[in-house]
C-alpha positions in Angstrom: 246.0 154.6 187.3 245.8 154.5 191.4 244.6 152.1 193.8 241.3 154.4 194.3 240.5 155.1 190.3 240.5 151.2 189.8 238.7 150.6 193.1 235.5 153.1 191.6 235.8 151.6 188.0 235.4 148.0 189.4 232.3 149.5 191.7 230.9 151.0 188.6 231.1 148.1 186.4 229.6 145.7 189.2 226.9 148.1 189.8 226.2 148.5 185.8 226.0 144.1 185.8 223.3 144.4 188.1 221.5 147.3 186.4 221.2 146.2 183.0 218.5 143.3 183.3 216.6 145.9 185.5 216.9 148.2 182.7 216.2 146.3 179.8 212.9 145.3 181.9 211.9 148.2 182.1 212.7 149.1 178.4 210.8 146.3 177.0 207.8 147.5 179.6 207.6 151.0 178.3 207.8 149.5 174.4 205.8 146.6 174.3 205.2 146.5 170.5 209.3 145.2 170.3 207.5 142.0 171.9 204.1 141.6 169.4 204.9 139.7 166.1 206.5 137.4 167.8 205.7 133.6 166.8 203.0 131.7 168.7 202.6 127.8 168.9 198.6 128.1 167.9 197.6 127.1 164.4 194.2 128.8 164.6 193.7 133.0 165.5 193.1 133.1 169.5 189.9 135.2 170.4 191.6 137.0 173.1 189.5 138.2 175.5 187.3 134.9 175.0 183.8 135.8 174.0 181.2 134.6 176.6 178.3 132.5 174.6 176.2 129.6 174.6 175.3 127.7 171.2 171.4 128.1 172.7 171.8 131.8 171.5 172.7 131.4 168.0 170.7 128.7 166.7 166.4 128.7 165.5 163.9 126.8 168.4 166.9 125.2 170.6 165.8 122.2 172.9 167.3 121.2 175.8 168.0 117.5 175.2 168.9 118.6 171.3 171.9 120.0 173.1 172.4 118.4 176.0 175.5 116.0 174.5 177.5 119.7 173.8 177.1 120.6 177.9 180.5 120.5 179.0 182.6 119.4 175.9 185.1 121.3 173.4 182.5 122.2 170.3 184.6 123.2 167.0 181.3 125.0 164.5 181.2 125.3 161.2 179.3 128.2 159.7 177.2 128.0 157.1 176.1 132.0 156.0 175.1 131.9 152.5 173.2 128.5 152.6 174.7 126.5 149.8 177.2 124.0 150.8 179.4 123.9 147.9 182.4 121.7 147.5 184.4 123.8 149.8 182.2 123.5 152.5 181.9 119.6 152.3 185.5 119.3 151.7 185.6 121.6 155.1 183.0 119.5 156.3 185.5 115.8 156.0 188.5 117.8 157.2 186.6 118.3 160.9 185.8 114.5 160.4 189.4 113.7 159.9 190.3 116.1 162.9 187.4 114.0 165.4 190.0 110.9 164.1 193.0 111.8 164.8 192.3 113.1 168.1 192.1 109.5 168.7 191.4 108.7 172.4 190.3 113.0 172.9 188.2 112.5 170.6 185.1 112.2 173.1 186.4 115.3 174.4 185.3 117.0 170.9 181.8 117.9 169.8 181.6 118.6 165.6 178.5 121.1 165.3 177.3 122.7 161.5 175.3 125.8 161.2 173.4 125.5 158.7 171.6 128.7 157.0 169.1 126.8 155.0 168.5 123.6 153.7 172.6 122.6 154.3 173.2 123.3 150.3 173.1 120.6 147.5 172.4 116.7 147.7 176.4 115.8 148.3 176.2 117.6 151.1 172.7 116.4 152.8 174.0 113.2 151.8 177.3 113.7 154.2 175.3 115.1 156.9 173.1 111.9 157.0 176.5 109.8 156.9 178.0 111.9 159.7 176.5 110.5 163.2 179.1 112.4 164.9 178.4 115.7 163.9 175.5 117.6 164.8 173.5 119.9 162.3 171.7 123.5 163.7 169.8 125.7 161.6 170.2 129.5 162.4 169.1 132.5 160.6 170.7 135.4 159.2 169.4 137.4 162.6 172.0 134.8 164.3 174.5 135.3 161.9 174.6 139.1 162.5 174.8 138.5 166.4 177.9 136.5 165.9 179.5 138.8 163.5 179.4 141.5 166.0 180.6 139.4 168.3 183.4 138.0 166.8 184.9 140.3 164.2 186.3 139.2 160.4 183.9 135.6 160.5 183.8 134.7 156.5 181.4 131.4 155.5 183.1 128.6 155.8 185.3 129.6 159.0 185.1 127.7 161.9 184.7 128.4 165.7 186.0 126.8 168.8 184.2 126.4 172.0 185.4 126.0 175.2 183.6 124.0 177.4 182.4 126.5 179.4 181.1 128.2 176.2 183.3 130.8 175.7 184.4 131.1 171.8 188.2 131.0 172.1 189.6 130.0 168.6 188.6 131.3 165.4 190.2 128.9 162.4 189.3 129.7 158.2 187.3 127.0 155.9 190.2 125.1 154.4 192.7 124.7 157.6 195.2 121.8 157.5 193.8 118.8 160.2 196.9 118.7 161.5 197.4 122.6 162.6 194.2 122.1 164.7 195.2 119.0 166.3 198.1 120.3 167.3 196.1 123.3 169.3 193.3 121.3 170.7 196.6 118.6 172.0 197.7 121.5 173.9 193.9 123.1 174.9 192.9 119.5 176.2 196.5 119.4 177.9 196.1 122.2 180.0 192.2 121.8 180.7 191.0 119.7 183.2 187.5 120.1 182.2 185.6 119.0 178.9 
């Protein structure tokens, strides 16, 4: 091999080095779907876009000063769409009790709000409600379900929601989700945010 043939062989490697990372770019640009699937640190399912809203719109005869204490704070909801609390749903209840704890000192940054669809189910659970200073208790109707259900797609009773504290619904998490899982996100969302 001559002088020149190794001279063009070490120009065309060189000139490949610096090619490939543009090329691959551009590969992974024009096939996106190679980069979807791929793990995420959030426990619950992000709403992505977030869904503008305000509570005010989803709940029978709002007041003001009934929901003046939500202005501005992270609101988690519980929805209540068949009306009878059941186990589950008190069980669900105690878990977003436990979550307001182990926030610890965020925990002030967290509103705990229960949309109730009549008469909040069975004794146990009217019982818990009464218990429960921290959480807040809104009736809505089945008009107000539907409005959120074309809102946010594949809501089931017993899911819950999470507001940002701008009132957009960011976070969508199902009845029985581990404490834990949703610490872990609202760590992180209270981490980044400055507001709330």
């Amino acid at each position: 091999m001559n002088k020149l043939t190794k001279n063009r062989l070490k120009l065309i490697f060189i000139t490949s080095l610096f090619a490939l990372p543009v090329l691959s770019a551009w590969f992974v640009y024009l096939n996106p779907q190679l980069l979807e699937g791929s793990k995420t640190k959030n426990y619950g399912e992000l709403i992505t876009p977030a869904i503008p809203s305000q509570i005010e719109g989803f709940v029978n005869q709002p007041t003001e000063e009934g929901l003046q204490h939500l202005k501005g704070r992270w609101v988690i909801v519980h929805l209540d769409f068949d009306g009878s609390c059941d186990t589950r749903c008190i069980e669900s209840v105690k878990l977003l009790h436990q979550l307001h704890v182990l926030l610890n000192k965020d925990s002030d940054r967290l509103k705990r709000v229960f949309f109730d669809n009549g008469g909040a189910g069975t004794d146990a659970a009217q019982a818990l409600f009464s218990q429960d200073t921290g959480l807040t208790v809104l009736s809505w109707s089945e008009e107000h379900i539907a409005k959120l259900k074309a809102r946010v797609q594949g809501l089931n009773d017993g899911d819950m929601i999470l507001l940002d504290p701008l009132g957009n619904i960011m976070m969508k998490y199902p009845q029985q989700s581990d404490p834990y899982g949703m610490q872990k996100d609202l760590k992180l969302l209270f981490k980044a945010s400055q507001i709330g």
